[in-house]
Chimera marker file (.cmm) of the C-alpha trace (Angstrom):
<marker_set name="trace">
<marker id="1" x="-18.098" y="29.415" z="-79.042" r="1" g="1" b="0" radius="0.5"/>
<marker id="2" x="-14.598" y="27.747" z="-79.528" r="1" g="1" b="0" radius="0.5"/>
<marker id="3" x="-14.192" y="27.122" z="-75.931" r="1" g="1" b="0" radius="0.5"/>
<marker id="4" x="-17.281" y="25.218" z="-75.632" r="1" g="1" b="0" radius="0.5"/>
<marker id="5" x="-15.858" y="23.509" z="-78.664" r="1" g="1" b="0" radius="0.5"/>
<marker id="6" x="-12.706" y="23.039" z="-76.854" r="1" g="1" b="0" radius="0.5"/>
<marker id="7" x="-14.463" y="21.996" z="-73.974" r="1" g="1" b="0" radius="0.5"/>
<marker id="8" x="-16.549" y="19.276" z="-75.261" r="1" g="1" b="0" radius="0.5"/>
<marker id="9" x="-13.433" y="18.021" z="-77.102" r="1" g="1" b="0" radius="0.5"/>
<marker id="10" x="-11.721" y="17.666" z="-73.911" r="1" g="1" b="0" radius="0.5"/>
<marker id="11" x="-14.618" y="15.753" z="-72.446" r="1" g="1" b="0" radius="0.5"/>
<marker id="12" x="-15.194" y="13.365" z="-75.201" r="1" g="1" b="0" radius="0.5"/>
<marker id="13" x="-11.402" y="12.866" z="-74.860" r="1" g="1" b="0" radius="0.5"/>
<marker id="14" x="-11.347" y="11.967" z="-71.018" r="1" g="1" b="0" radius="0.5"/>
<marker id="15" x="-14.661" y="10.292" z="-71.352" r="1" g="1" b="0" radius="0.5"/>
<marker id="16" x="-12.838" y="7.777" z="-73.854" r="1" g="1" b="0" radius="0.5"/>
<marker id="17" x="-9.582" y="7.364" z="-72.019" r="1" g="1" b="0" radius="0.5"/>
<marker id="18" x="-11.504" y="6.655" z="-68.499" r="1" g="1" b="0" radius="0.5"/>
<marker id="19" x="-13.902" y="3.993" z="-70.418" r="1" g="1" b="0" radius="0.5"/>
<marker id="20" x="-10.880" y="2.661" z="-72.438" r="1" g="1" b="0" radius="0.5"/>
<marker id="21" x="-8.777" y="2.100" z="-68.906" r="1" g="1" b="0" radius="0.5"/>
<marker id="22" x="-12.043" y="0.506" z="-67.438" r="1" g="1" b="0" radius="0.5"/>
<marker id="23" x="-12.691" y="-2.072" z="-70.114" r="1" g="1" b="0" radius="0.5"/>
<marker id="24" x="-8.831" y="-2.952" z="-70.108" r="1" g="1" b="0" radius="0.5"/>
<marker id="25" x="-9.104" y="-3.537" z="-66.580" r="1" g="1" b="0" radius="0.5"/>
<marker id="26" x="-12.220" y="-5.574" z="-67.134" r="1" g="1" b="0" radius="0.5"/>
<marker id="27" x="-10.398" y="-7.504" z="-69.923" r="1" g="1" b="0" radius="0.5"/>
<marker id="28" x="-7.232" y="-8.299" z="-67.713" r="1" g="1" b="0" radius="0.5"/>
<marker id="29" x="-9.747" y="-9.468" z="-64.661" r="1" g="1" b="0" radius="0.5"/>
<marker id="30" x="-11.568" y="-12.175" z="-67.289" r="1" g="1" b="0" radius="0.5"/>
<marker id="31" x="-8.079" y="-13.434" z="-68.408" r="1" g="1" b="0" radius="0.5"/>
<marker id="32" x="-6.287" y="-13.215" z="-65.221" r="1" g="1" b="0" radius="0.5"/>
<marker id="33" x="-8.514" y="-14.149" z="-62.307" r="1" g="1" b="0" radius="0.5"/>
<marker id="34" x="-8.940" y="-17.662" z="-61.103" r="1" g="1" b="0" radius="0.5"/>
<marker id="35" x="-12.620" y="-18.949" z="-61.112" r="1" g="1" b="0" radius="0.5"/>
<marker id="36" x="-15.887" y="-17.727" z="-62.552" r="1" g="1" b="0" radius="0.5"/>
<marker id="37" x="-17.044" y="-15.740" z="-59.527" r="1" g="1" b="0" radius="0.5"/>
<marker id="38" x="-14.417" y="-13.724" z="-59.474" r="1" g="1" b="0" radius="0.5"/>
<marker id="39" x="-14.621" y="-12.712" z="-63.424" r="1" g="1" b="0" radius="0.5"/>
<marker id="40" x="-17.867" y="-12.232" z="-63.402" r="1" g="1" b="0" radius="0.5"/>
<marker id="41" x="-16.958" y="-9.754" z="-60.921" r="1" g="1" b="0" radius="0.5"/>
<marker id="42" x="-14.183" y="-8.498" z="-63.143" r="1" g="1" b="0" radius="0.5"/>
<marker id="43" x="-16.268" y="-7.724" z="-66.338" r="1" g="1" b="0" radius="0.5"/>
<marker id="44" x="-19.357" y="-6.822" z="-64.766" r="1" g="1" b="0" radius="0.5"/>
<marker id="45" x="-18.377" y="-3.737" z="-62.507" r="1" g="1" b="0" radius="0.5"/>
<marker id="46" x="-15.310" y="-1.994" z="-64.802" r="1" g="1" b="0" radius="0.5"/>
<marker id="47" x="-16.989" y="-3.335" z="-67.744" r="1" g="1" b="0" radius="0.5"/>
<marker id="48" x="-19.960" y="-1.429" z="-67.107" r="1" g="1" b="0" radius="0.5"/>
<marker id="49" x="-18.098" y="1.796" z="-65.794" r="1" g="1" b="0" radius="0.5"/>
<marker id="50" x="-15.981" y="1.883" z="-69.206" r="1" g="1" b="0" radius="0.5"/>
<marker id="51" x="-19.056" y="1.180" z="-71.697" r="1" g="1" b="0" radius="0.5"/>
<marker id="52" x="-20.596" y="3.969" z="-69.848" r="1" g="1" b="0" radius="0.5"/>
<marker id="53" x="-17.757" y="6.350" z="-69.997" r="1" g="1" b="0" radius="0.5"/>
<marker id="54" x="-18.111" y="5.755" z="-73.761" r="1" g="1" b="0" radius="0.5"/>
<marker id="55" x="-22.035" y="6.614" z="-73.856" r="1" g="1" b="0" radius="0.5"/>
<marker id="56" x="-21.272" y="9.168" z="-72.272" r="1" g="1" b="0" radius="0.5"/>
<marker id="57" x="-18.788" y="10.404" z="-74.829" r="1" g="1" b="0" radius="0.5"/>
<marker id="58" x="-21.174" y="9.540" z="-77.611" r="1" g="1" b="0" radius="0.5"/>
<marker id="59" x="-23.669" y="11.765" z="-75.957" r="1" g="1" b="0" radius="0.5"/>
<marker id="60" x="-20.999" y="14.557" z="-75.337" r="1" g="1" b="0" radius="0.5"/>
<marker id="61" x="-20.009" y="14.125" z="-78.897" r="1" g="1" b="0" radius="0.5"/>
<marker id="62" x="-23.563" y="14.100" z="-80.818" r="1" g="1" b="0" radius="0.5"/>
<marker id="63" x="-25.819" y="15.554" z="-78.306" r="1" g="1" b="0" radius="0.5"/>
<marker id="64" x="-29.120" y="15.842" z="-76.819" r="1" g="1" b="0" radius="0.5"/>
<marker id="65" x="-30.758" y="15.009" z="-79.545" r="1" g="1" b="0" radius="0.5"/>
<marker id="66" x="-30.397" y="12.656" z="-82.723" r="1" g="1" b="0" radius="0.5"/>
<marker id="67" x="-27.525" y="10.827" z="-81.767" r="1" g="1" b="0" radius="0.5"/>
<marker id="68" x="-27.057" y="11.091" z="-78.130" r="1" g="1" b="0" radius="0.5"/>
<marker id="69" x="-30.297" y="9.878" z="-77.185" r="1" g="1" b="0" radius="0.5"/>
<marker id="70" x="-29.261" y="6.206" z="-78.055" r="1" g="1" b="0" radius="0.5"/>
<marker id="71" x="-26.132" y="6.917" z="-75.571" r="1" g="1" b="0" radius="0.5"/>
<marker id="72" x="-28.453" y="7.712" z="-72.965" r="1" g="1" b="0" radius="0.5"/>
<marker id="73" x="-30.698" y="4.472" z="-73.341" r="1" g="1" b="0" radius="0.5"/>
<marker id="74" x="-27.472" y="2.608" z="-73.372" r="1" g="1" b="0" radius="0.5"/>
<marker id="75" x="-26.456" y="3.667" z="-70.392" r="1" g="1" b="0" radius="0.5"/>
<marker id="76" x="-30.316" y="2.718" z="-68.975" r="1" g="1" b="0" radius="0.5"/>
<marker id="77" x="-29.892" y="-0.507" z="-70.713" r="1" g="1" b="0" radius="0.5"/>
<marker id="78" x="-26.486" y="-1.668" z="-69.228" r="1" g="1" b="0" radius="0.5"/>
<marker id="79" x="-27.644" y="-0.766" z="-65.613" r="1" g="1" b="0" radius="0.5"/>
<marker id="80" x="-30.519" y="-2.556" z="-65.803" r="1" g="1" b="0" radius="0.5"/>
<marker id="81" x="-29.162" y="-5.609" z="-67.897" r="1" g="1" b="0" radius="0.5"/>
<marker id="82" x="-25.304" y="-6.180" z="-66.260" r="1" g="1" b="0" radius="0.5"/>
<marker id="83" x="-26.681" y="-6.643" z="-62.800" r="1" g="1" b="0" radius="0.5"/>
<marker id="84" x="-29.133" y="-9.487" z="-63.603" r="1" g="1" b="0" radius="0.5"/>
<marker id="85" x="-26.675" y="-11.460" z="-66.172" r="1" g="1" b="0" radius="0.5"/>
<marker id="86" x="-23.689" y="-11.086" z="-63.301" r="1" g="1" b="0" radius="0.5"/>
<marker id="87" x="-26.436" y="-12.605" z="-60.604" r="1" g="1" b="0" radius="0.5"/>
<marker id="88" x="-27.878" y="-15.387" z="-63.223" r="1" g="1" b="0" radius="0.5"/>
<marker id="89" x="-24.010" y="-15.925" z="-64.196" r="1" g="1" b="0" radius="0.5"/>
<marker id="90" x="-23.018" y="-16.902" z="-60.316" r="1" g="1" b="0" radius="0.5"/>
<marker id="91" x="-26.470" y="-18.622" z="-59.302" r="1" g="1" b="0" radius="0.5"/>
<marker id="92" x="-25.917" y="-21.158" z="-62.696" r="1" g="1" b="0" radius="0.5"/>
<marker id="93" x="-22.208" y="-21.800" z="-61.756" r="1" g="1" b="0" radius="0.5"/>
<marker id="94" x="-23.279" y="-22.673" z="-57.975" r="1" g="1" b="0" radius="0.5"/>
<marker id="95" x="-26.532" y="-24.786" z="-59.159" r="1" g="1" b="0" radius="0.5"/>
<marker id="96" x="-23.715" y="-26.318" z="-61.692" r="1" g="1" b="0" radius="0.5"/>
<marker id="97" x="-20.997" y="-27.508" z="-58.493" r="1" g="1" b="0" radius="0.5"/>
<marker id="98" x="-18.453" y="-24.585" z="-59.673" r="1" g="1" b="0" radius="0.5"/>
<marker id="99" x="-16.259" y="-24.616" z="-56.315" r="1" g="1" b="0" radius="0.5"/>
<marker id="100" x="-15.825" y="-21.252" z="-54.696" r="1" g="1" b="0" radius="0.5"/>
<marker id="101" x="-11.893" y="-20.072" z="-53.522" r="1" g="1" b="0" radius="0.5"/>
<marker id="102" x="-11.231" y="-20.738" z="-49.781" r="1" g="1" b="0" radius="0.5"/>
<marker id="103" x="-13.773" y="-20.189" z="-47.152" r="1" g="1" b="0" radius="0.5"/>
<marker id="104" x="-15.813" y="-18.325" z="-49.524" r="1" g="1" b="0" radius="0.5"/>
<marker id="105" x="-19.760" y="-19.447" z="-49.334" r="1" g="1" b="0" radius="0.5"/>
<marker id="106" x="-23.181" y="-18.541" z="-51.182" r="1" g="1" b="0" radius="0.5"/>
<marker id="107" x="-24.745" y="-16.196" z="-49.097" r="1" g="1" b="0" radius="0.5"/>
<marker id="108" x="-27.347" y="-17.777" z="-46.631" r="1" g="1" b="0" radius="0.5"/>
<marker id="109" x="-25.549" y="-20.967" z="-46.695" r="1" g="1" b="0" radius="0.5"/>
<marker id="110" x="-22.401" y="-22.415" z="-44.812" r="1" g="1" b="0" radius="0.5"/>
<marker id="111" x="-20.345" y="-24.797" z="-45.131" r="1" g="1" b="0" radius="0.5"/>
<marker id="112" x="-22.623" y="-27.850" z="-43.505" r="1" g="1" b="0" radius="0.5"/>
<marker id="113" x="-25.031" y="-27.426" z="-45.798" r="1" g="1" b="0" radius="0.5"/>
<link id1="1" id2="2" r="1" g="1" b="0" radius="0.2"/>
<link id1="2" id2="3" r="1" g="1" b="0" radius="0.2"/>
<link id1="3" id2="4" r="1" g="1" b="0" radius="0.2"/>
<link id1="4" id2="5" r="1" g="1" b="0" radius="0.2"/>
<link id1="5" id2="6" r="1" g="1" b="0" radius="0.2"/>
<link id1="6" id2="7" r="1" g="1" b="0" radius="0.2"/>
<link id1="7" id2="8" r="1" g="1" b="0" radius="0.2"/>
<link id1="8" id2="9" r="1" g="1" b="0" radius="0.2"/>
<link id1="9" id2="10" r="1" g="1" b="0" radius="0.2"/>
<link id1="10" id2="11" r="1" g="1" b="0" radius="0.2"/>
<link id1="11" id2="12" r="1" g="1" b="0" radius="0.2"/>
<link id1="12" id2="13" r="1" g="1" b="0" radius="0.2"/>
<link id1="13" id2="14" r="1" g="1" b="0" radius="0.2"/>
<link id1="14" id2="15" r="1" g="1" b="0" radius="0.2"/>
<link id1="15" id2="16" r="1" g="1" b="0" radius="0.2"/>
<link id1="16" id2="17" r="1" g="1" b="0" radius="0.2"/>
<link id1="17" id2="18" r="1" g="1" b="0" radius="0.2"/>
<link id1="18" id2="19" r="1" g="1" b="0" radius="0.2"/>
<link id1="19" id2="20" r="1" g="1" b="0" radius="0.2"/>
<link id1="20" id2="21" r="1" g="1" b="0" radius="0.2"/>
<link id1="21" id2="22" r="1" g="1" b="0" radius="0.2"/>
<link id1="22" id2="23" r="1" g="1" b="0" radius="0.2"/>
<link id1="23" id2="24" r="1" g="1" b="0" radius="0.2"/>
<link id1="24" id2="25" r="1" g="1" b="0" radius="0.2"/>
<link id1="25" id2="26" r="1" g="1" b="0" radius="0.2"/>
<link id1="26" id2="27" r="1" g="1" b="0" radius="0.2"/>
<link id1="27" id2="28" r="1" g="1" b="0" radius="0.2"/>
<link id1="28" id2="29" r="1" g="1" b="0" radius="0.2"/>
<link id1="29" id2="30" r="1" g="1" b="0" radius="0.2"/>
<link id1="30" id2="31" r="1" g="1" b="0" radius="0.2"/>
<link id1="31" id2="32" r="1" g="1" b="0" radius="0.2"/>
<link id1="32" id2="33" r="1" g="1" b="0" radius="0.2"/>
<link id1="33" id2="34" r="1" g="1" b="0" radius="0.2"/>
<link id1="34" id2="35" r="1" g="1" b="0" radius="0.2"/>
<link id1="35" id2="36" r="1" g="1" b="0" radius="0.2"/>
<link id1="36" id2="37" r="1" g="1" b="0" radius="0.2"/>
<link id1="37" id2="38" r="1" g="1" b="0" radius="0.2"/>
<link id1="38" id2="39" r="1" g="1" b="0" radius="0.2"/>
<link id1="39" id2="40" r="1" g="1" b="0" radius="0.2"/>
<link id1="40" id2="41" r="1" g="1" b="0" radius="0.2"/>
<link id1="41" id2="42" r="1" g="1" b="0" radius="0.2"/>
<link id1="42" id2="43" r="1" g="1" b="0" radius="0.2"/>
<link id1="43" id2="44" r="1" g="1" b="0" radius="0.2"/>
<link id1="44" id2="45" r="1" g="1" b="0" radius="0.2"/>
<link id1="45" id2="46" r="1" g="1" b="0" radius="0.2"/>
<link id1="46" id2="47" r="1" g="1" b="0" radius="0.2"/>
<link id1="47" id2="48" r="1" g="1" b="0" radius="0.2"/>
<link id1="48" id2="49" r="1" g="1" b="0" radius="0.2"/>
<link id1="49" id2="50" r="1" g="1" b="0" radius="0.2"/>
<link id1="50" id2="51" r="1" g="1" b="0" radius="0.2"/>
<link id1="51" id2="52" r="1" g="1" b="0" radius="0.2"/>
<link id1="52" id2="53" r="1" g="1" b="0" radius="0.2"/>
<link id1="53" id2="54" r="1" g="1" b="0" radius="0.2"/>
<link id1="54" id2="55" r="1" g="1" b="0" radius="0.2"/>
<link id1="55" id2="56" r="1" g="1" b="0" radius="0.2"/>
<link id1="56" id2="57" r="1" g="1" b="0" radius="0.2"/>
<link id1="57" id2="58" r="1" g="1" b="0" radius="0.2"/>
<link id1="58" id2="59" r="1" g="1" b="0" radius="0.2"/>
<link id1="59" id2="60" r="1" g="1" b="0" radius="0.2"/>
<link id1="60" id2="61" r="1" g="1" b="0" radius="0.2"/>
<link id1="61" id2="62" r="1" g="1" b="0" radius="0.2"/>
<link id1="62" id2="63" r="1" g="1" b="0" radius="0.2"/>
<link id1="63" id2="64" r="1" g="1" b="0" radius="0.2"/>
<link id1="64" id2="65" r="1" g="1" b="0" radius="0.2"/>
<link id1="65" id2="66" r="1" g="1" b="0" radius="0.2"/>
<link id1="66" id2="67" r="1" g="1" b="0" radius="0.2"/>
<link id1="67" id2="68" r="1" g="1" b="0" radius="0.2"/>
<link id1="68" id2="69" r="1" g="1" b="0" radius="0.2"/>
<link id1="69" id2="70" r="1" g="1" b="0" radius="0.2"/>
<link id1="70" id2="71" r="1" g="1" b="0" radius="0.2"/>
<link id1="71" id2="72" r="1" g="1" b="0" radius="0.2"/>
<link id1="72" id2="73" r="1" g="1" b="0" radius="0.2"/>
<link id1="73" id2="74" r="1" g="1" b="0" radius="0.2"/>
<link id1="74" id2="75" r="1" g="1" b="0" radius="0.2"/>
<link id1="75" id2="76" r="1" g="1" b="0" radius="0.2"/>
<link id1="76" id2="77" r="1" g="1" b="0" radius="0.2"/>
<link id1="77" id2="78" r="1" g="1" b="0" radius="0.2"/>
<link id1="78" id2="79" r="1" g="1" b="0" radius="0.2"/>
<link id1="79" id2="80" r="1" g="1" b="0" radius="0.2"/>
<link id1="80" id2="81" r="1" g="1" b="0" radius="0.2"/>
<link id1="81" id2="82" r="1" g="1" b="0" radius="0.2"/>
<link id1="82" id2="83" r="1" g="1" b="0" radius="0.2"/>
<link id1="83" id2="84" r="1" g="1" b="0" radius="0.2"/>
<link id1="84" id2="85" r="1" g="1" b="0" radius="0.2"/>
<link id1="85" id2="86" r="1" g="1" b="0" radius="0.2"/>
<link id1="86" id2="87" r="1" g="1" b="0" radius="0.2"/>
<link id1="87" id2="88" r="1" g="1" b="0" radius="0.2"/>
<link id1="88" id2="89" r="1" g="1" b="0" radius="0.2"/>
<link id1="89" id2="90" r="1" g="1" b="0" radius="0.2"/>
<link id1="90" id2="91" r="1" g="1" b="0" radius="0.2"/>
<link id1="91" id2="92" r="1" g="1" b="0" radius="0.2"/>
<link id1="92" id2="93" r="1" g="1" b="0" radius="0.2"/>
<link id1="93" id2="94" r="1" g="1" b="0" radius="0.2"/>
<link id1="94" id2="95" r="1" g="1" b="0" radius="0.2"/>
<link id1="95" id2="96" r="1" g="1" b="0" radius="0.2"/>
<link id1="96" id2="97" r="1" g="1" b="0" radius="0.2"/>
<link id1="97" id2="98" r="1" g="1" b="0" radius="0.2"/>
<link id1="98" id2="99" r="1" g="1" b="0" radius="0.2"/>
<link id1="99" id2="100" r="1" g="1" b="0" radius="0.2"/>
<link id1="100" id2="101" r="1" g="1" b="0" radius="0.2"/>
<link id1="101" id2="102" r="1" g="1" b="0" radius="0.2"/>
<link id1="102" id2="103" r="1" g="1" b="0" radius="0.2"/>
<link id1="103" id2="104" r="1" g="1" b="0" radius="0.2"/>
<link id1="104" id2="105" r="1" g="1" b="0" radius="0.2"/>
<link id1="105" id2="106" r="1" g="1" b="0" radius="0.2"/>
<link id1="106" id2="107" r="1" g="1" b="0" radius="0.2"/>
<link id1="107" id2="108" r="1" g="1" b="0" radius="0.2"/>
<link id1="108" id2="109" r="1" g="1" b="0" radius="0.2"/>
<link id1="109" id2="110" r="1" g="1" b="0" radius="0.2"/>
<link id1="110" id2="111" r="1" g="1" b="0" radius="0.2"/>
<link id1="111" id2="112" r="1" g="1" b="0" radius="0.2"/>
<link id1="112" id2="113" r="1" g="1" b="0" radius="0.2"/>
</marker_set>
């Protein structure tokens, strides 16, 4: 029984470290890259990889049941939410004139149009 303690308290640990390294990287990509496109980018993809490294700790930490469970729908709930918000983020800041870097076009549409 204590190395399955052990065990789980190594992968609550590493859970937590990946998801913390994720969201920092998300973080730096908001305050660091140049135009909305590109941190929406930033916080959508690493920010969703480190929140669900950290669900994923809450569920090795509590649980199948009580607890965890609410990791688990978290983890539902941010794949099914982060998508949609990173696609409504873009389409508003192209319907709103928001410029994009270089040569860089919305998909379906060149530069003539």
């Amino acid at each position: 029984m204590a190395a399955l303690g052990t065990i789980q308290t190594w992968a609550v640990i590493v859970l937590v470290v990946v998801g913390s390294f994720f969201l920092t990287v998300g973080t730096i990509g908001l305050l660091r890259l140049p135009n909305v496109y590109n941190r929406m980018h930033a916080t959508s993809k690493p920010a969703t990889i480190g929140a669900v490294a950290i669900f994923l700790a809450g569920f090795a930490y509590f649980g199948p049941g009580g607890a965890g469970l609410p990791s688990l729908i978290g983890i539902v709930f941010l794949f099914l939410t982060v998508p949609t918000g990173a696609h409504m983020i873009s389409r508003a800041a192209e319907r709103t004139g928001v410029p994009f870097l270089g040569s860089v076009t919305w998909p379906g549409k060149s530069d003539d149009d």
